[in-house]
C-alpha positions, 0 to 999 in steps of 0.5 A: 698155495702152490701151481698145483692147487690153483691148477685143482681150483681152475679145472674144477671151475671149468669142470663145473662150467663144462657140466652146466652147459651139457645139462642146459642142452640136454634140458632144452631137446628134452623140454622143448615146447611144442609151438602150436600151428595156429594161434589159440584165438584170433585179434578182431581186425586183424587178418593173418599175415602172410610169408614175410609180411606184417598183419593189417587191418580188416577194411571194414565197410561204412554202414548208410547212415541214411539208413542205419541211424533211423533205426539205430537203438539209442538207449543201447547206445547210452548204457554203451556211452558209460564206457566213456564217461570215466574220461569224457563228460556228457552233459551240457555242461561241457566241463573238460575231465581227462579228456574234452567233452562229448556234448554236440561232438558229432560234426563238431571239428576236431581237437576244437575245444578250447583250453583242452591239450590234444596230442599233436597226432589229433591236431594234425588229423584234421577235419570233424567228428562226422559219421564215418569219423566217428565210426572208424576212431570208435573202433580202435582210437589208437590204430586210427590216429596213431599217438592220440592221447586216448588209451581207450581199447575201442567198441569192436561190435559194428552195432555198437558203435552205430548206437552209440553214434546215434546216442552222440547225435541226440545228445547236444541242442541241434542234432546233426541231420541224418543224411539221406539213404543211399540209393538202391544198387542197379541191377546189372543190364540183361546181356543183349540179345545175340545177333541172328546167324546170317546163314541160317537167316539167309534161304536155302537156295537148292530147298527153293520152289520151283519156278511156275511152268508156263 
């Protein structure tokens, strides 16, 4: 095959190359997609982030178990425990399943149960299974302690997990007690009175009575 033939082959190569791109370009203005100006739904937790920052947790408030756990709704929160009973065992039998038992946790310390291997993360977390704890983890396990070992999504309703709180308390042979209810807020002290205006305390000395004649 001579120089001509191969110089044939390489420009219908490049020719060919040549084409493709132009096609792509012109594909690409033509079928752009149009990126809409907010997001179609919005992450429960997640506030929107701003210019040239990353997205952060809402800060939720801690309810007043003093308050909510005496009325909280414990059957609610036993049908809401059936979420964790593919992985934790409830009963008094405290057998460890792919997680460790939920029998007494509430109070009890962290990564406690003997025998059960929790992640490094829950070991160095520290403390127990208090109200607030709880409260928290139960919302979203895995931004609350980042690397625990559970991959359960979380409860998002706030009612929710307040039932299925109170469930965990009355579920073991001495229920954690119930603290007492935070004390009412204060109402805000009435301004104090503005002091009286000298001048206008002070007489009118031109307005005085005349002094009696003798």
């Amino acid at each position: 095959m001579d120089s001509f033939e191969w110089n044939k082959i390489i420009g219908a190569v490049l020719g060919t190359a040549i084409f493709i791109f132009v096609v792509r370009l012109v594909a690409e203005k033509i079928y752009e997609p149009e990126h809409p100006a907010k997001p179609g739904y919005v992450v429960e937790g997640v506030v929107e982030a701003s210019a040239g920052g990353a997205a952060a947790p809402v800060e939720e408030a801690l309810p007043d178990w003093g308050t909510v756990l005496a009325k909280a709704d414990v059957a609610a929160g036993k049908a809401t425990s059936a979420k964790c009973e593919a992985c934790h065992d409830l009963s008094a039998a405290k057998t460890t399943k792919i997680g460790p038992p939920l029998y007494g946790v509430v109070e009890r310390a962290r990564a406690s149960i003997a025998g059960f291997s929790y992640s490094a993360a829950m070991k160095g977390k520290g403390g127990s299974w208090s109200y607030d704890e709880l409260f928290k983890f139960l919302k979203s396990p895995g931004a609350y302690v980042p690397g625990t070992k559970m991959s359960f999504a979380g409860v998002s309703k706030t009612d929710d997990r307040i039932n299925l709180i109170a469930f965990l308390r009355s579920n073991t042979d001495a229920p954690a007690p119930i603290p007492a209810p935070k004390p009412a807020a204060a109402p805000a002290a009435a301004a104090p009175a503005a002091a009286p205006d000298a001048k206008a305390a002070a007489p009118d000395a031109s307005k005085a009575a005349p002094a009696d004649k003798k």
